[in-house]
ZATOR-37782 format. One record per residue (C-alpha): y, z, x; residue in three letters. Coordinates in steps of 0.2 Angstrom, whole numbers, plus 5000, padded with zeros to 4 digits. Example, Ala and Ser with C-alpha at 12.3 -4.5 7.8 and 13.67 -1.06 7.14 Angstrom:
<atoms>
497850395062ALA;499550365068SER;
</atoms>
This chain:
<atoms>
478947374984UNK;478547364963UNK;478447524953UNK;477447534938UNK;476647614925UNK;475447694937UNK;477047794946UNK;477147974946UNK;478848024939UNK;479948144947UNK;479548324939UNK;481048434931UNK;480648564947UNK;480848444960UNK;482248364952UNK;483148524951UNK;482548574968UNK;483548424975UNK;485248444964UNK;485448634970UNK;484948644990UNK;485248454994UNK;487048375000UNK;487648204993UNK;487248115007UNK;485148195010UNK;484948184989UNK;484547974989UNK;483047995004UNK;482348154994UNK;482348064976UNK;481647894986UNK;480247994992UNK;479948104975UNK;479647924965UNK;478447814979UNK;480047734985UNK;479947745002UNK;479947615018UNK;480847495007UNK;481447345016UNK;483147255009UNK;483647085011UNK;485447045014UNK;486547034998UNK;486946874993UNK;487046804974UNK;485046834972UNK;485647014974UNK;486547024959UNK;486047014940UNK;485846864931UNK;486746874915UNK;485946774901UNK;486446674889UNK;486046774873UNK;486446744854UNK;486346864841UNK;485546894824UNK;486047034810UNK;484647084798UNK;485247174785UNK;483947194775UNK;482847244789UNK;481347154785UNK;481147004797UNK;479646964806UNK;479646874824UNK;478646754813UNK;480246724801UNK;481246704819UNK;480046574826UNK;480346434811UNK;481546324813UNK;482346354796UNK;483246504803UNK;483546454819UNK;485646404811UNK;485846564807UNK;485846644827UNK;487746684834UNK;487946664853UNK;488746784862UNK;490346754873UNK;489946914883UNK;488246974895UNK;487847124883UNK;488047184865UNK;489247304860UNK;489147334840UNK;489647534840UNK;488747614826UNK;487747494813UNK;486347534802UNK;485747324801UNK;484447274813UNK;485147164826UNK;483647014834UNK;484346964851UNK;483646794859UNK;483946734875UNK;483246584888UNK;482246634903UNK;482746524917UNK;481446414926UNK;481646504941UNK;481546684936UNK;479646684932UNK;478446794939UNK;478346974945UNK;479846934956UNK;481046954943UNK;481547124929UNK;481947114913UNK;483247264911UNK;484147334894UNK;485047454903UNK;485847584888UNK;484547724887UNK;484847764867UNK;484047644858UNK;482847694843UNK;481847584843UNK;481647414856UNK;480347294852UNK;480547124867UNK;479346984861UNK;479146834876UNK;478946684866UNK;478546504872UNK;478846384857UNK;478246444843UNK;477146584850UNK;477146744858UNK;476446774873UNK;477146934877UNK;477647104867UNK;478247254871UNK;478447404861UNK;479847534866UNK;481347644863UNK;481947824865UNK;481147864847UNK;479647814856UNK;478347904868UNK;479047894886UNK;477647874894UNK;477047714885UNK;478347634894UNK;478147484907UNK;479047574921UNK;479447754919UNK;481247724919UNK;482647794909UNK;483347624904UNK;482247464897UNK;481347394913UNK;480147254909UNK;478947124920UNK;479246934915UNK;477446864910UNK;476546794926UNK;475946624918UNK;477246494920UNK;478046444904UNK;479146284903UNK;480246334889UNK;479946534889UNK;481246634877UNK;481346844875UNK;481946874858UNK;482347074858UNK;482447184841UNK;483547314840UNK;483747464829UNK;484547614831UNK;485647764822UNK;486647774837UNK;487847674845UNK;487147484846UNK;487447424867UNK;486247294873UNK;486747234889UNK;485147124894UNK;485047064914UNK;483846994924UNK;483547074942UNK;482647014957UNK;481547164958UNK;482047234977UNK;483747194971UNK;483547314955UNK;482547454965UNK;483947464979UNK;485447464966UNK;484547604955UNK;484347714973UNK;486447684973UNK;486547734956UNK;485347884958UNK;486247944973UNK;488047944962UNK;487048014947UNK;486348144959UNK;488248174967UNK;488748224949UNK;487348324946UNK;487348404961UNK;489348424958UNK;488948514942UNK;487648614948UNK;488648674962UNK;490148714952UNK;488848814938UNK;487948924948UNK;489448984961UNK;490449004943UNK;488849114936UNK;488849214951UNK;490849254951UNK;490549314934UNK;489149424939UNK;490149524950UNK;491749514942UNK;491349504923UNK;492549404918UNK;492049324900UNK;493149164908UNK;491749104919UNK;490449154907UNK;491049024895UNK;491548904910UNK;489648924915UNK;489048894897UNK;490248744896UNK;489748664914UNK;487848684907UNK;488348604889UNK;489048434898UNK;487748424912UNK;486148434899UNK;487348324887UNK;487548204901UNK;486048184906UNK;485248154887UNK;486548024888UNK;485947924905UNK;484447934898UNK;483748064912UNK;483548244900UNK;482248114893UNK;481448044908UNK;481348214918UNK;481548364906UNK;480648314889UNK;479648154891UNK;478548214876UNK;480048244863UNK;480648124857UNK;481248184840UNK;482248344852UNK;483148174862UNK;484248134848UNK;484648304841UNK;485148364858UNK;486448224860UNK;487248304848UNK;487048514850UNK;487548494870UNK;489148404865UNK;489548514850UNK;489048684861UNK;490448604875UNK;491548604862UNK;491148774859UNK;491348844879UNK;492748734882UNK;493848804867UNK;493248964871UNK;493648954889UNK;495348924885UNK;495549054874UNK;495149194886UNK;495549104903UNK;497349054895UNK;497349244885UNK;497949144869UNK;497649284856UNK;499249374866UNK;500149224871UNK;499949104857UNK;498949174841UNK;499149014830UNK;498348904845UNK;497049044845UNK;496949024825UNK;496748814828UNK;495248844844UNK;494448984833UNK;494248864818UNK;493848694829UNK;492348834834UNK;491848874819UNK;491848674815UNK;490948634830UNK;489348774826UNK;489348724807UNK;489048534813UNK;487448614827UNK;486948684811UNK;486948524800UNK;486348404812UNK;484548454808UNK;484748404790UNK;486148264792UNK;485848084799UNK;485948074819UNK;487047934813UNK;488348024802UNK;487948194814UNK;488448104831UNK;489948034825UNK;490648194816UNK;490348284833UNK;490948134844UNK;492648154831UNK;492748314834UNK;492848304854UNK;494748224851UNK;495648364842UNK;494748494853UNK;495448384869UNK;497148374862UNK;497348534856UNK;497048614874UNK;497848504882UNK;499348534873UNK;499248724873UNK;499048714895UNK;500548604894UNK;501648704884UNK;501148854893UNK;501348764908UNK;503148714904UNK;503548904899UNK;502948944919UNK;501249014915UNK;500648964932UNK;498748954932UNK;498848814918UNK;499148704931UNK;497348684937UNK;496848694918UNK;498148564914UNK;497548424928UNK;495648454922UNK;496048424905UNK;496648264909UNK;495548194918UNK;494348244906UNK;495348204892UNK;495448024900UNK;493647994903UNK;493248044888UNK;494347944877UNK;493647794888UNK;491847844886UNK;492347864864UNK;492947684863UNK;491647604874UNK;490447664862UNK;491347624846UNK;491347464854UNK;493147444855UNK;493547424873UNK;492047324883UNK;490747414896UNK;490647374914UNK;490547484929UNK;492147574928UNK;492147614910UNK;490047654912UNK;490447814923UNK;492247864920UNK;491548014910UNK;490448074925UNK;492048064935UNK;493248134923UNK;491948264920UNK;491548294938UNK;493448334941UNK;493748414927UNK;492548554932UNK;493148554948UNK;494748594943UNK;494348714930UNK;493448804944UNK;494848804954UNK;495948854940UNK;494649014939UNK;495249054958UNK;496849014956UNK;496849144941UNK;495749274953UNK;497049244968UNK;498649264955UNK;497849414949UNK;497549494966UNK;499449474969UNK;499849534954UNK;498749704957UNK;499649704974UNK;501249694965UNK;500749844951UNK;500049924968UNK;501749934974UNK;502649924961UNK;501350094956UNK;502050174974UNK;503650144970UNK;503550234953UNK;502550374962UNK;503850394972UNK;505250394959UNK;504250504949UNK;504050634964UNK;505950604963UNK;505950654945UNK;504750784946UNK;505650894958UNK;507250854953UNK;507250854934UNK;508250964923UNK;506851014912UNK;505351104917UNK;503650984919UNK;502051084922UNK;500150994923UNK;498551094919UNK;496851104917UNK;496251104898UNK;495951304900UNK;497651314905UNK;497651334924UNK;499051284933UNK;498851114944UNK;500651094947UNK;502351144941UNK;504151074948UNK;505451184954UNK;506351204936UNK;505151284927UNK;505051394942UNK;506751434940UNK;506551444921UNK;505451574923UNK;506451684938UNK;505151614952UNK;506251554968UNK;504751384969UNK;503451334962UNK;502251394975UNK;502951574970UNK;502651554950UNK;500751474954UNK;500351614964UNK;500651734950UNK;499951634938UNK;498351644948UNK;498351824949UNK;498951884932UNK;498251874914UNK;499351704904UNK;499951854892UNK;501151954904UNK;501851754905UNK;501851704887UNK;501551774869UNK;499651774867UNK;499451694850UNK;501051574852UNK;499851504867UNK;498151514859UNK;499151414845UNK;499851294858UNK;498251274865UNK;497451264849UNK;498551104845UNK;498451014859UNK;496451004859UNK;496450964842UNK;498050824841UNK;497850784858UNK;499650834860UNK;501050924854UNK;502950904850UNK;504351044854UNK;502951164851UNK;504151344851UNK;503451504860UNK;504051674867UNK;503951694885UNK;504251814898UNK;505351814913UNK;505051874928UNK;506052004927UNK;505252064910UNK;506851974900UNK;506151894884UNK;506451694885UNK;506051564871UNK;505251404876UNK;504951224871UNK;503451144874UNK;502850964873UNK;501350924881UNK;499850794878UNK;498050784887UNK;497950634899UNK;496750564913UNK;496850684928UNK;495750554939UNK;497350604954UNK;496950794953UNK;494850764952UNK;494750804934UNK;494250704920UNK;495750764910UNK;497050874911UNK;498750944900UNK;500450874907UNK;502150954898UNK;503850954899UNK;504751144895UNK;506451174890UNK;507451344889UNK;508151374870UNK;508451534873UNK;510151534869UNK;509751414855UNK;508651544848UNK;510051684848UNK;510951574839UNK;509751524827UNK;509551714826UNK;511251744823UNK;511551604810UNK;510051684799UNK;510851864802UNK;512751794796UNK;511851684782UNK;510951854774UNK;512451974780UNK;514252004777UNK;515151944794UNK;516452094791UNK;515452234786UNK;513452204791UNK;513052224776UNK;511852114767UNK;512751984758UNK;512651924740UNK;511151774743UNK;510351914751UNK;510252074738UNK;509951954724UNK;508351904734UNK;508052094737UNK;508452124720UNK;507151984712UNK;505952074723UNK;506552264715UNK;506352154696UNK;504352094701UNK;503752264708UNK;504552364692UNK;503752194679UNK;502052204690UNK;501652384697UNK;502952504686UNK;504152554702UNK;505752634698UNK;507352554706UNK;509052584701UNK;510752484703UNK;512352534707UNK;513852424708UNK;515352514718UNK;517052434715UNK;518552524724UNK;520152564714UNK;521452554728UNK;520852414737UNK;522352294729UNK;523752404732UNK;523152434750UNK;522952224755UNK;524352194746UNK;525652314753UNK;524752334771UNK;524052154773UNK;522052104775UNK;521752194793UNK;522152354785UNK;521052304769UNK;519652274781UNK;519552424789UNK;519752494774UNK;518152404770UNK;517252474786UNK;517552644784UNK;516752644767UNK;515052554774UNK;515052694789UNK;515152824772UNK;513852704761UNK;512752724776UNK;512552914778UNK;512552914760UNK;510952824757UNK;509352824763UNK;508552694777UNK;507352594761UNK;508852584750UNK;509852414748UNK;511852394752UNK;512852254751UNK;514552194750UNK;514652074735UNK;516352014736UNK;518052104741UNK;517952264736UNK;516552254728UNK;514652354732UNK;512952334728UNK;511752474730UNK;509852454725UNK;509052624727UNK;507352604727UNK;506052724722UNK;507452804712UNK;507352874692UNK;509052864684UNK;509453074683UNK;509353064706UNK;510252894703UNK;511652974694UNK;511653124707UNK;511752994721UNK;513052884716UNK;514153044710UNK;513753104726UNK;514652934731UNK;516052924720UNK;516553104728UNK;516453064743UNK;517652914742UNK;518753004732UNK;518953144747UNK;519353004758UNK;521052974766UNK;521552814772UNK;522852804783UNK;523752654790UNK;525452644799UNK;526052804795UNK;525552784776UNK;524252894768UNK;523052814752UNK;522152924742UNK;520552834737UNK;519252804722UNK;517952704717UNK;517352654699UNK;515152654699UNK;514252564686UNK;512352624686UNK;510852524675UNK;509152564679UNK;508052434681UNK;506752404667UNK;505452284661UNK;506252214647UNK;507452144660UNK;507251974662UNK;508151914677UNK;509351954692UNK;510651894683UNK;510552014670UNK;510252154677UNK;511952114689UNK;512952074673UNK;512252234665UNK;512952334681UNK;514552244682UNK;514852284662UNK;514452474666UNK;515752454682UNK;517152384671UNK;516752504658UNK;516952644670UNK;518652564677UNK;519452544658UNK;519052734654UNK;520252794668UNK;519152754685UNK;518552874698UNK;517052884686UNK;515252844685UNK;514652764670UNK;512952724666UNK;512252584658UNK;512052614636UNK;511352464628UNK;512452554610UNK;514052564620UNK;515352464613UNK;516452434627UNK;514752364636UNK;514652244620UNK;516052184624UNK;516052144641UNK;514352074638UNK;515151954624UNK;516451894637UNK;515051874650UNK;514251784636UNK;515751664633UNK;515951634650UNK;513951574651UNK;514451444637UNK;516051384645UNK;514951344661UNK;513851244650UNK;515151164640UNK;516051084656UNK;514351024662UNK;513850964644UNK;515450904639UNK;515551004624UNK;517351054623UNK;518450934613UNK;520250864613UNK;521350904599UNK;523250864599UNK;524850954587UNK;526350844586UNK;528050884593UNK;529350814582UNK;531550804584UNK;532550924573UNK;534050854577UNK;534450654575UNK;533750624594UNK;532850484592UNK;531450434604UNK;529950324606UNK;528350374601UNK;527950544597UNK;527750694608UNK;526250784608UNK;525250964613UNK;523550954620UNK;522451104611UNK;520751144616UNK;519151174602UNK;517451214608UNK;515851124601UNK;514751274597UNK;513251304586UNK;513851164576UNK;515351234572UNK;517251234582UNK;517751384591UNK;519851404595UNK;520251474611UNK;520751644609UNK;518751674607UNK;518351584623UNK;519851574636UNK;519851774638UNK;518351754646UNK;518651604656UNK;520151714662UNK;519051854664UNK;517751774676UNK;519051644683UNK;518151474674UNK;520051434669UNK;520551314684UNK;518751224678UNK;519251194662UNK;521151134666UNK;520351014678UNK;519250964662UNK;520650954651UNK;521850844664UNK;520150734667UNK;519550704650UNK;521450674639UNK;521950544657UNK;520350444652UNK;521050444634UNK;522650384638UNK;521650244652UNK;520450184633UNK;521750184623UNK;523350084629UNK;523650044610UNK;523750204604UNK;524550274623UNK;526050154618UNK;526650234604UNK;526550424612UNK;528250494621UNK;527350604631UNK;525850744633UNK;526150934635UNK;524751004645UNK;524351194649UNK;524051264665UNK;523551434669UNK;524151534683UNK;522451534692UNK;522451344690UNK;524451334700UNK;523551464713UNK;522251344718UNK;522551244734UNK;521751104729UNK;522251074711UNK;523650954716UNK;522650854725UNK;521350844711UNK;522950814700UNK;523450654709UNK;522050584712UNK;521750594694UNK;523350494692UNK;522850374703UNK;521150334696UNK;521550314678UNK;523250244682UNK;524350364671UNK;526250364672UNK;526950504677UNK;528250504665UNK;526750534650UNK;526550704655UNK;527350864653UNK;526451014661UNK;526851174652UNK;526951334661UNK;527051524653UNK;528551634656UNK;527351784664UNK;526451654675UNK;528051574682UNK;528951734687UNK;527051814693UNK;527151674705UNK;528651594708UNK;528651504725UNK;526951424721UNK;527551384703UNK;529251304710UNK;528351204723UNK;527151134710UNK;528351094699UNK;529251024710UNK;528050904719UNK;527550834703UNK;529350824695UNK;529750724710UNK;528350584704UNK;529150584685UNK;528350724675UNK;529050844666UNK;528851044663UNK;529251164649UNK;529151334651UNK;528151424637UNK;528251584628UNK;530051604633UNK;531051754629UNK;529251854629UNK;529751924648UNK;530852054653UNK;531951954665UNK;531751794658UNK;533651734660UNK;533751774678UNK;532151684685UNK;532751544673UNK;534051494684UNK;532751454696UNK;531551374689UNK;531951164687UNK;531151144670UNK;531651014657UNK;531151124641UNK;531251284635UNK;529751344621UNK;530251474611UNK;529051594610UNK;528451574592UNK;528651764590UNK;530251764587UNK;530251594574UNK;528851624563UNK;529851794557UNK;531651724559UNK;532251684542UNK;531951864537UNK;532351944552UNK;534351944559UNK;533652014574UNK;532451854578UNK;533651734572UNK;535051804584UNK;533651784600UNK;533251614595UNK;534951564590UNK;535251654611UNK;533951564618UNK;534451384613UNK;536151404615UNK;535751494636UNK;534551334635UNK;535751214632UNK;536951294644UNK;535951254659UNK;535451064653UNK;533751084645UNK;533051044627UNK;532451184615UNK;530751184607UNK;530051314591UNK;528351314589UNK;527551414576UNK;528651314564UNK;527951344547UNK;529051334534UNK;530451184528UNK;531651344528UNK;531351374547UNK;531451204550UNK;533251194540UNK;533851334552UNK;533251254566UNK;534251114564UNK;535751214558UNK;535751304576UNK;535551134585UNK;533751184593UNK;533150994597UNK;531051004593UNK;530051094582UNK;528051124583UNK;526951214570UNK;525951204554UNK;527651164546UNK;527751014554UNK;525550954557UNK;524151044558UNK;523250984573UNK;521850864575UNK;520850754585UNK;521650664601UNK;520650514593UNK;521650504575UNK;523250494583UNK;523750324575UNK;524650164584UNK;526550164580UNK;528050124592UNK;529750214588UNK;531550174595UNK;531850254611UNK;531150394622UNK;531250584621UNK;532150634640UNK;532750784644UNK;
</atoms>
């Protein structure tokens, strides 16, 4: 049986019909009967079975413009190439390509088919010639109408004429923007019609495979909305519809009348596969998480693949179908690589993904080069992209349920690896340390473990829900610490170490810590709910509470402390500036308080100390201010108090004290107390000055003959005083931090011929002050006054050792440097330490220094001066005793203290060429000096006449304006004597 023009076509329903509900082996008999093709009786296969290949030559037209005319004259017949193969593979040309080929003698007739079989062809124009003429033409191509083809068939199916032609040709022209392929055949007619029913049947097997595979995909992802299957679905619609544009099929069943929409969809089903396929190995393969630069490289091949949809409507089919077929190759790779490499890391389901990538991957790469014309087409390489694509979508689907059963046991495993959890967290929860509570967001209870129970005096937690239930949440808790707690929690959505007062059961006040955040309550049948963990910091608090009680409070007394009245006392300063209060200071300092520590010892001192705040506290009243400010020292801010009750009330006080009787180990203490009184007025500036202005009244009190009272006169001259030395002691502060003191330096030189290298030197100290220099005797009473001297002996040592380290030069010519030290400076602990360190940084010998000590401060306190001396002696310094002969028992400590100089005390030298008296004690001194093995030195050496009887009496240095005047450490000059000056 023939089909021809006159056939009715198989409908898009009907083919669809047959692809979705048929089997493979029912879909050939159901497409047979849908195209007429029915009852057809075969003949056995033999040779007449097969297609007759021809003998075909070729012809290029790159210009385009021959005629069949300009084919049929003999002057071109030279220029035809044959063809070694049956069919023409040329790949993508723009030329037009003329095809000839001879019909055999026997093939004539409606017995035989003319067949181009490669369905994208532009345009096909077939002309049967017979010498010179044509007899036959037939107009065709997928550019041109379907249905105004001879047979309605998706490749080029053409009757042979019926007259009998002894020398009959076809000559075919070929043009198209595509992929050139021309494989021409002739076909017995039954022969053709019963292969096209095998190919059918394996087409339909495909489709059917891909239909199959598309909508049991499209219904997983319906009920498990997974976006994997979704673009597995869209890319498993993209390669069916591509394939079938390609077999020429989509144009034969789906749009016969669109001719322009064939080409253009070519090439927006194989970009849109693109698309699904990268995207379905994003998501199925979770690359975003796993590999973000892979993600990166699919992300942009998308954006690649939709730009090229969108230019294909504007670029050439040519150029269009080429880019996009291009583009298929990096897409493949890429995957491929990224299931392989996740594959070898042990991510299981790629292994499904892996296997349907190659398969695909293969076919396709066959499919690329049989139309680029580089491999040839035959039967295998025809439909290796319908089996690659077949089994590709196979396995992806398998992949899919691989990945649904992987997850189901991994959702068993969380399942039980959830139980497990529960069950430790049960474990946890009941055991913990720390109190863990859950409620509902108005603060019910749903659950609390056993140690907030116990935290809060319940014997379970059964016992504290129950009274939770039944009382208000303020005989539990602090009601505005909670409604701050909850306040926080609904705002933040959680809180951390949240602090709040509580109550215990028993009525005891307990502090608790809080840290609790809302979370899903789906377990309890609530949408959300409050979990917390509690601690007790009770204790914690009581210690916070006593740290802030010592930090304001003397530890001794009770009484406020320093920190704490000067804060009281600001406040005293702002209401008298800001609402005219009047507040009045009184500064207590006991007159006894040194005799009784030092002859009875600290404990006795301390109780002295407590029964005068027992007295201070009956004496005032309860808004009134007291405070220890130091040893035996009080502060009392009287508040709402004008001077005339002031001065009653610290009379009242002085009294008192002086009627006391302190008795300690048998020994009786009469006691007093001096008061210094200053009322607190606007013109005062600062805490500070109104202390200093009180402390100036106390000492004036004390230096009038104690046990007195003395209130604050800004014409006293006394007060002026003190205030000057508070003054000066303000400005030495500042000139330590500043810098502002200087070094100056008075040579010591040999009376006698005791030759020695370099020159010995006395360090002096100036002050820098309102652009002029100050000498010490106006500032170092106040340093010694307010104890700033150990400060400015550590400047001193500090500043002339980084003198020495600048200037080696001028350090090479110097014998060695007296330095004064004060008593409070030996006193202090940590001034040797300072001292060596000192030594060590600059890198000063030892034997540069001499350390002078006065007569009253050595004998004052001799066992700290004599181990001072003699840890730093031991190094290679030396020490002179200053100002001797000043003391009262000067010669017998002498013998105790290991000293290499005696200083005379200027005193005596200045007056001892006029006075026999002077001369006879220094002549006593240096002769008792020399006695015991140590050198002599005069200072205040003023005249050539002292200087002559100096020498005369064998005293070995002199110092003084006789000899220089002293000047800056930086003048001394570079010069390098003889031999050293050693004791």
């Amino acid at each position: 049986m023939t089909c021809n023009r006159h056939s009715n076509p198989l409908t898009l329903k009907a083919t669809l019909a047959c692809l979705v509900v048929s089997v493979f082996s029912l879909f050939a008999t159901v497409l047979q009967a849908a195209t007429g093709f029915s009852g057809v009786s075969h003949v056995a296969a033999n040779q007449q079975d097969d297609p007759l290949d021809l003998s075909i030559s070729v012809l290029v037209d790159g210009s385009g413009r021959l005629l069949i005319d300009d084919l049929l004259t003999s002057r071109l017949g030279q220029e035809w190439s044959p063809l070694t193969e049956p069919s023409l593979n040329l790949g993508f040309v723009q030329s037009t390509i003329w095809l000839s080929a001879s019909i055999p003698n026997f093939a004539r007739g409606s017995d035989y088919l003319l067949v181009v079989d490669f369905p994208l062809l532009d345009e096909l124009d077939v002309f049967f010639v017979s010498g010179e003429q044509v007899v036959s033409h037939v107009i065709t191509g997928d550019q041109r109408p379907f249905m105004q083809r001879p047979f309605w068939h998706r490749d080029y199916v053409l009757a042979l004429p019926d007259e009998q032609f002894e020398d009959l040709r076809v000559i075919l022209r070929v043009r198209s923007e595509g992929s050139v392929l021309v494989p021409v055949r002739l076909w017995r007619q039954d022969a053709f019609w019963a292969q096209e029913q095998s190919t059918l049947l394996l087409k339909g097997g495909f489709i059917g495979i891909m239909l199959v595979m598309v909508l049991y995909n499209l219904f997983i992802y319906v009920v498990v909305r997974d976006q994997s299957y979704l673009y597995y679905v869209g890319y498993g619609v993209s390669i069916l519809l591509f394939q079938l544009s390609i077999e020429g099929l989509a144009y034969q069943y789906l749009w016969p009348q669109l001719k322009e929409w064939h080409q253009i969809s070519l090439i927006l089903f194989l970009a849109f596969s693109v698309v699904f396929h990268c995207m379905f190995t994003l998501t199925f393969l979770n690359l975003p998480k796993r590999l973000p630069a892979a993600s990166y490289a699919l992300a942009l091949l998308i954006s690649v693949a939709l730009l090229l949809s969108s230019l294909s409507v504007v670029l050439s089919y040519n150029v269009s179908i080429q880019l996009v077929t291009f583009l298929v190759l990096p897409t493949l790779i890429t995957c491929m690589s990224v299931g392989v490499y996740l594959l070898y890391k042990g991510e299981r389901r790629a292994r499904y993904f892996v296997g349907g990538w190659f398969v695909y991957f293969f076919g396709a790469f066959v499919l690329t080069l049989t139309r680029m014309g580089w491999i040839p087409v035959n039967e295998l390489t025809e439909y290796m992209l319908q089996i690659g694509v077949a089994l590709e979508v196979v396995l992806f689907s398998m992949a899919l349920a691989d990945s649904i059963n992987i997850e189901r046991r991994e959702k068993l495993e969380a399942q039980r690896q959830s139980i497990q959890n529960l069950e430790r967290y049960r474990s946890l929860y009941e055991n913990a340390a720390e109190g863990i509570y859950q409620s509902d967001l108005d603060g019910r209870l749903i659950s609390v473990n056993p140690s907030l129970a116990s935290m809060l005096g319940y014997a379970n937690p059964a016992e504290l829900m129950t009274a939770f239930s039944q009382k208000e949440i303020t005989e539990f808790l602090n009601e505005v610490d909670y409604n701050s707690l909850i306040r926080n929690i609904m705002e933040k959505g959680r809180v951390h170490q949240f602090e709040l007062r509580g109550l215990r059961r028993d009525g005891q006040v307990c502090w608790l810590s809080v840290s609790a955040k809302v979370v899903a309550g789906a377990q309890w049948g609530n949408d959300a709910m409050v979990e917390g963990f509690v601690s007790d910091i009770t204790q914690r608090k009581r210690n916070e509470e006593q740290l802030m009680f010592l930090s304001r409070h003397d530890p001794l007394t009770g009484l406020v402390n320093r920190r704490e009245f000067e804060s009281r006392l600001h406040q005293a300063l702002e209401e008298v500036h800001h609402q005219s209060e009047h507040h009045t200071l009184l500064l207590l300092d006991l007159d006894q308080f040194k005799l009784i520590n030092d002859t009875c010892g600290h404990v006795a001192g301390d109780e002295l100390l407590r029964q005068v705040t027992v007295l201070l506290r009956q004496l005032t009243r309860g808004g009134d201010v007291l405070a220890r400010l130091g040893g035996d020292e009080f502060g009392i801010l009287l508040t709402n108090c004008a001077e005339d009750n002031a001065i009653m009330v610290a009379q009242k006080i002085r009294h008192q004290i002086q009627s006391m009787r302190f008795e300690w180990d048998g020994s009786m203490f009469n006691m007093a107390g001096s008061v210094g009184l200053v009322t607190i007025k606007r013109e005062m500036d600062s805490v500070k000055e109104v202390i200093n202005l009180a402390d100036a009244a106390c000492h004036t009190a004390k230096n009038s003959g104690r046990n007195r009272v003395h209130v604050y006169d800004p014409e006293d001259v006394h007060l002026a005083s003190h205030q000057t030395h508070m003054q000066w002691a303000a400005r030495i502060s500042d000139a330590i931090e500043h810098d502002s003191f200087m070094l100056y330096v008075q040579p010591i030189v040999a009376v006698t011929a005791d030759p020695f290298v370099g020159k010995s030197y006395e360090v002096l100290l100036r002050l820098n002050y309102d652009n002029g220099i100050v000498y010490p005797g106006t500032f170092l009473p106040a340093a010694e006054r307010y104890n700033l001297m150990p400060q400015v002996d550590r400047w001193v040592v500090q500043n002339l050792f980084k003198w020495m380290e600048n200037n080696p030069k001028k350090l090479s010519g110097v014998a060695d440097v007296s330095v004064n030290l004060s008593g409070l400076t030996l006193g202090d602990n940590e001034f040797p330490a300072f001292l060596r360190e000192q030594f060590e940084r600059y890198g000063i010998a030892p034997n540069k220094i001499c350390f002078e000590i006065t007569e009253t401060i050595a004998v004052t306190n001799l066992s700290t001066t004599l181990k001072f001396i003699e840890e730093f002696r031991a190094i290679g310094c030396s020490f002179s005793l200053d100002d001797f002969g000043s003391g009262f028992s000067s010669y017998g400590y002498l013998k105790s203290l290991p000293v290499d100089y005696l200083k005379i005390d200027g005193v005596f030298v200045k007056d001892m060429v006029a006075s026999d008296i002077d001369c006879a004690m220094v002549e006593s001194i240096n002769r008792i000096g020399h006695v015991m093995g140590k050198k002599t030195i005069a200072e205040f050496v003023e005249s050539e006449e002292i200087t002559d009887m100096l020498r005369r009496m064998g005293v070995d240095y002199a110092q003084g304006y006789g000899i220089s005047k002293p000047y800056p450490i930086d003048d001394i000059e570079v010069f390098i004597p003889a031999t050293p000056r050693h004791p």
